[in-house]
NULUMLUM-985302 format. One line per field, with one value per residue (C-alpha): x, y, z; residue in one letter. Coordinates in pm, 1 decimal, padded with zeros to 6 digits, always signed. Layout:
BEGIN
c1 <- (X ...);
c2 <- (Y ...);
c3 <- (Z ...);
residu <- (A ...);
//
This chain:
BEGIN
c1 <- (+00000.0 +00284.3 +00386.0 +00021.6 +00057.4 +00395.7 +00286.5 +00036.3 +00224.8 +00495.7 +00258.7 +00035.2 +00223.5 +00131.0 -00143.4 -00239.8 -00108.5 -00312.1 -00671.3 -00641.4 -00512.5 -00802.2 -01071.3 -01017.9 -01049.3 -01410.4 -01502.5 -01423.0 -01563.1 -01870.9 -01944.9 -01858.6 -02160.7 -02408.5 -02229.5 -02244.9 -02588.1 -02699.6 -02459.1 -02367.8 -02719.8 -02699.6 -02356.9 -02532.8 -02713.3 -02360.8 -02175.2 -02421.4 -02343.1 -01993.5 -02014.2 -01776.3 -01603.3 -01962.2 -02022.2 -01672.2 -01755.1 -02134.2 -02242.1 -02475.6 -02654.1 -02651.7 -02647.0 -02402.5 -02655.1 -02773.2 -02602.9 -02590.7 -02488.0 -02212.3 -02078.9 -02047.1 -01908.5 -01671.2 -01579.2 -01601.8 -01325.8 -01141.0 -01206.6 -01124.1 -00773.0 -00632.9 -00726.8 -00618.4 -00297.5 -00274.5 -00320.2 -00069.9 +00210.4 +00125.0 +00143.0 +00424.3 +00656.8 +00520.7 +00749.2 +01009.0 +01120.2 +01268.3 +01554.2 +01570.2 +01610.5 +01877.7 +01621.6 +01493.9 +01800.8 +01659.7 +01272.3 +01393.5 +01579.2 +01247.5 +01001.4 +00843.8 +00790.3 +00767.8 +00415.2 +00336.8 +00523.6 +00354.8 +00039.4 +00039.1 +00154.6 -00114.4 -00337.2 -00220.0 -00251.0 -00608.7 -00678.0 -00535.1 -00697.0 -01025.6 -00942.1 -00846.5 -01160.4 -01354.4 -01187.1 -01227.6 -01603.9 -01654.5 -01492.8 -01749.2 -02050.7 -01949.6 -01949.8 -02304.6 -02431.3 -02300.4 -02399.8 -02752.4 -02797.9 -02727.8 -02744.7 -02904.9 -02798.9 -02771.2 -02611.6 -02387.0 -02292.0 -02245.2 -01996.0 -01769.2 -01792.5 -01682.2 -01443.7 -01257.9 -01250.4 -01067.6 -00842.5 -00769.5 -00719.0 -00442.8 -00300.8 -00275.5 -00080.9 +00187.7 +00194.6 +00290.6 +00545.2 +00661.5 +00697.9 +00951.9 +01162.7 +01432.4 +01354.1 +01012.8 +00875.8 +00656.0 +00702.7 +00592.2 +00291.9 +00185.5 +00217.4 -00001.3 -00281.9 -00259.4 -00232.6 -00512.2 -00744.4 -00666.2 -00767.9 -01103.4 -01153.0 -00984.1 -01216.8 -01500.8 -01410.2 -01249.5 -01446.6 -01218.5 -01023.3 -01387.2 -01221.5 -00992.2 -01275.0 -01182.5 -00831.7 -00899.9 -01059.8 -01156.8 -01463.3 -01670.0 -01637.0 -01721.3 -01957.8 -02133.0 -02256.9 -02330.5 -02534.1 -02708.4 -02781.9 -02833.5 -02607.2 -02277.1 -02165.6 -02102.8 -01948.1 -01663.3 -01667.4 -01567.3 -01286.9 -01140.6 -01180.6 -01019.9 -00725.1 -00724.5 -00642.4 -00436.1 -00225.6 -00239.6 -00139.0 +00102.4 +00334.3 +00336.2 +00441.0 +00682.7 +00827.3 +00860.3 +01064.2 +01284.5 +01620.3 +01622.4 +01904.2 +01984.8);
c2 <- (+00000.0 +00222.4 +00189.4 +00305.4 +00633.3 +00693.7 +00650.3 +00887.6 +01122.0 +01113.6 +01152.2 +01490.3 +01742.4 +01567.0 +01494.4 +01831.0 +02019.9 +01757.4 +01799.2 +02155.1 +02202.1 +01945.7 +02021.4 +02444.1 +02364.4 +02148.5 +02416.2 +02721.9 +02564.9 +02508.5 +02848.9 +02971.6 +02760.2 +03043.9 +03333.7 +03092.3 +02950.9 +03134.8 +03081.9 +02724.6 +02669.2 +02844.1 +02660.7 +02266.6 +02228.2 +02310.5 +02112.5 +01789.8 +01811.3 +01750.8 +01382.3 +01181.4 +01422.0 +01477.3 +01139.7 +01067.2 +01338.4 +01272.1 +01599.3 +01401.9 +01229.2 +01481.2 +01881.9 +02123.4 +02417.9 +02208.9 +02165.7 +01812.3 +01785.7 +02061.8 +01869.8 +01526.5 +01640.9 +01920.8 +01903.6 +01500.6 +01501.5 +01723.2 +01583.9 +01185.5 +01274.4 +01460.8 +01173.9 +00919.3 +01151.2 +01138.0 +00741.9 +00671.4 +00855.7 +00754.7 +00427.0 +00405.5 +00594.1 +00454.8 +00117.1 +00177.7 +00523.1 +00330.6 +00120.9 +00461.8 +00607.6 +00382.0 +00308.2 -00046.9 -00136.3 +00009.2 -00105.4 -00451.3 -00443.0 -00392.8 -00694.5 -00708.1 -00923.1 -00867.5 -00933.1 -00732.4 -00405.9 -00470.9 -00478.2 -00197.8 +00032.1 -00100.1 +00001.1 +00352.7 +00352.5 +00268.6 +00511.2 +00817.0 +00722.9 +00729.9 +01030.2 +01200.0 +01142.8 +01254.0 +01572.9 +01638.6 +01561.1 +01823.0 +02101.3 +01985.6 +02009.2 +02282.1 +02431.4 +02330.3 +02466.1 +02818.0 +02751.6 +02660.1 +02375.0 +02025.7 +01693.8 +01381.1 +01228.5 +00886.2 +00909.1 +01154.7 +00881.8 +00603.0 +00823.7 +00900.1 +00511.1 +00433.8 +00680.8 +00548.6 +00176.2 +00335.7 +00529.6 +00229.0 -00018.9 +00242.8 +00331.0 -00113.6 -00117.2 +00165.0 -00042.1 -00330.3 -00108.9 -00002.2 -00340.8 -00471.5 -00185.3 +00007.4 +00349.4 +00556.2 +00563.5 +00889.7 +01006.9 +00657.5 +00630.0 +00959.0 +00890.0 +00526.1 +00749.6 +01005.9 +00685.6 +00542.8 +00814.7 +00850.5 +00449.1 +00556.9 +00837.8 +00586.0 +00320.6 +00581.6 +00777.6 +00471.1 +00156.5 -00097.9 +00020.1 -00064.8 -00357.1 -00102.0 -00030.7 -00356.1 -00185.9 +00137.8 +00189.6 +00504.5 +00334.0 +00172.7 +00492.8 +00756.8 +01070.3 +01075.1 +00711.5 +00664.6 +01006.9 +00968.6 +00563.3 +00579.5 +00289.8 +00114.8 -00134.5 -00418.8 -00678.5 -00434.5 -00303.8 -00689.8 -00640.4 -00398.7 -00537.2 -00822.0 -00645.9 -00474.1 -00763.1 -00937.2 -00643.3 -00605.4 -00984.6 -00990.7 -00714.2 -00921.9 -01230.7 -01034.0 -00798.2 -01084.3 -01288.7 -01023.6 -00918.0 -00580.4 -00348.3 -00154.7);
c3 <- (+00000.0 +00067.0 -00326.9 -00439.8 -00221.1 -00342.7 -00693.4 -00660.3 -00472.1 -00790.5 -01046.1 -00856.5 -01067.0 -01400.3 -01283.4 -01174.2 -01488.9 -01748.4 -01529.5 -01509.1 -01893.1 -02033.1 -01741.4 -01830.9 -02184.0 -02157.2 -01940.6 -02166.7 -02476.5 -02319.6 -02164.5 -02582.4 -02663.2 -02543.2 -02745.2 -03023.3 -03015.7 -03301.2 -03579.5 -03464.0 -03524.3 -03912.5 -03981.1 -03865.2 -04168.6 -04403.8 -04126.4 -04206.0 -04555.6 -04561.9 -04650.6 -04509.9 -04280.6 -04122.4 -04080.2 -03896.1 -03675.8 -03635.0 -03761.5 -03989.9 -03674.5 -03395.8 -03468.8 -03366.6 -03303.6 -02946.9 -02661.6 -02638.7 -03039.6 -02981.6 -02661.1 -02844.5 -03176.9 -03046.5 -02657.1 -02599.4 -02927.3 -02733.8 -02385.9 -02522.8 -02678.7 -02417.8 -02185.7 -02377.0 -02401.9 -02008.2 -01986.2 -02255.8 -02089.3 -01716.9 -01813.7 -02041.6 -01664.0 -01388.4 -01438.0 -01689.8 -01473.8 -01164.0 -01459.3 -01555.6 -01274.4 -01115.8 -00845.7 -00919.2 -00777.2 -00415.6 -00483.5 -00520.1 -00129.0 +00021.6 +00139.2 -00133.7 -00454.5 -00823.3 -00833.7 -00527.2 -00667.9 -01025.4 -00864.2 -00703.8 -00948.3 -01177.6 -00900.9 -00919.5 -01302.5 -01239.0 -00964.0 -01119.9 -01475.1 -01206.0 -01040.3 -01380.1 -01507.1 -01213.7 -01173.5 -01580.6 -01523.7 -01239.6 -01479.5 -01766.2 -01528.7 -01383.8 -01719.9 -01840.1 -01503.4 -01596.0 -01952.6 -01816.2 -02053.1 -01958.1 -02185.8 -02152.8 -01757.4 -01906.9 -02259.2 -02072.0 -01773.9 -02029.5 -02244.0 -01994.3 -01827.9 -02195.2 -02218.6 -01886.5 -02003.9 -02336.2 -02159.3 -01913.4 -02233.5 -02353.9 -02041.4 -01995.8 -02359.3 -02215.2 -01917.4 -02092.0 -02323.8 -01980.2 -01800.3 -02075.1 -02161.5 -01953.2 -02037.4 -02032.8 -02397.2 -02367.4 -02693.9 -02842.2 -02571.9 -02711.9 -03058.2 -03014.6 -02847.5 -03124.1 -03397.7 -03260.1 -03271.7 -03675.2 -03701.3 -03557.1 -03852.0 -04127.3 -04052.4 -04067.1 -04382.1 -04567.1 -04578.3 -04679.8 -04327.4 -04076.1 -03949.0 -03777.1 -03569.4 -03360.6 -03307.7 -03175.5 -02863.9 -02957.8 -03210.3 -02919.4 -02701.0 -03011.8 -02792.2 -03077.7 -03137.6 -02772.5 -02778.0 -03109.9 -03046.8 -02702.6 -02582.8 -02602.3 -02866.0 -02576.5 -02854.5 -02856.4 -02518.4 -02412.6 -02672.6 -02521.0 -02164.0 -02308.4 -02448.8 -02092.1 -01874.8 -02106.6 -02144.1 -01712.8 -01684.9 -01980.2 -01795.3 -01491.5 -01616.7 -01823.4 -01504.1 -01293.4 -01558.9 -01696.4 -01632.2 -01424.8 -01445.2 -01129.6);
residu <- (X X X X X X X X X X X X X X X X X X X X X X X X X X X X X X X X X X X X X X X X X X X X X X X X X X X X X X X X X X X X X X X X X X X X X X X X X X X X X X X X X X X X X X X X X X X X X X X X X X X X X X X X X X X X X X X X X X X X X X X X X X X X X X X X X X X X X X X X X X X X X X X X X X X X X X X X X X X X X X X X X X X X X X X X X X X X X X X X X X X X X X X X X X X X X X X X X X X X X X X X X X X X X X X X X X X X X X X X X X X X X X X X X X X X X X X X X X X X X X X X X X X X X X X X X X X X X X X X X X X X X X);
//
């Protein structure tokens, strides 16, 4: 237990610096929807006619001139990069930094195993991920409170459960990454998040590329799917839960097996 409060207590200032950057942003955008009511609502119907673009965006399903149409198409986009963003470089530190750091060597004196120090920091992937998330959704409702304008409680509560089992599936891969290598990949974390959020449009825009869909987690947890449909595609939510704890159990079998520099 002492690992998961140590974890978190090393990863506050990221932490800290991502919520507030991402939260603000959700926040701002949403208190521009009032001043922008008006022409939002003149530029939907040009906005649903851009063919394929619209449809990869969902601005031929849900429009832009409502608050709940403007959230799902413009600040969730926002709102599910930057948090994917957040789990891809978490994960790809939290193990790799103590090689890199010369300090396995000390982790490794104390009472306690491979398996139990894996754990843990797993743990504090998870928990921060959670906390993230939280915080992010505060700043969002605090923002359709001053906008006056809410959207639908339950599409709203199962985008945001779907965007934390995304986020968690690509915070898992970087813990993997970070498990078997000896030095903190962030720039490659990053690039995977960004990467995967381009499968998502491919396999919208192009479709010879849909079976991409079953690679990026970004597909199943799309704002504007869940808002438009009014549920979850569970077929590939169990994907990516699968994907999820092979990735968690893969790195432990892997950490406990490989050769650790000091």
């Amino acid at each position: 237990m002492t690992l998961f409060w140590y974890e978190l207590k090393m990863n506050r200032k990221a932490f800290l610096i991502w919520m507030v950057c991402l939260g603000f942003s959700c926040f701002g955008c949403l208190l521009l929807f009032e001043g922008l009511e008006e022409s939002m609502a003149e530029m939907a119907a040009a906005y649903a006619q851009m063919g394929a673009f619209s449809a990869a965006l969902g601005l031929d399903r849900l429009s832009v001139g409502t608050m709940e149409g403007f959230y799902a198409t413009e600040v969730a986009l926002m709102f599910a990069l930057g948090s994917a963003m957040f789990a891809a470089m978490t994960g790809a530190a939290i193990v790799a930094k103590e090689e890199e750091g010369h300090t396995a060597e000390f982790l490794h004196t104390l009472p306690l195993g491979r398996g139990t120090i894996i754990l843990w920091k797993y743990v504090a992937l998870v928990v921060l991920i959670l906390l993230f998330d939280i915080c992010c959704i505060v700043w969002v409702l605090a923002g359709f409170w001053l906008a006056g304008q809410f959207p639908p409680a339950r599409e709203f509560g199962m985008y945001h459960g779907a965007q934390f089992l995304m986020q968690l599936e690509i915070g898992s891969l970087c813990f993997l990454m970070s498990s078997c290598g000896k030095r903190k990949q962030i720039g490659a974390a990053l690039g995977g998040a960004v990467l995967l959020y381009m499968m998502e449009l491919m396999c919208r825009i192009v479709p010879d590329l849909e079976g991409l869909k079953y690679v990026t987690p970004y597909y199943f947890s799309n704002a504007a799917d869940i808002f438009a449909e009014g549920r979850v595609n569970i077929g590939m939510l169990a994907v990516s839960a699968a994907v999820t704890l092979l990735c968690a159990v893969a790195a432990a079998v892997i950490y406990r097996r490989r050769d650790i520099a000091s």
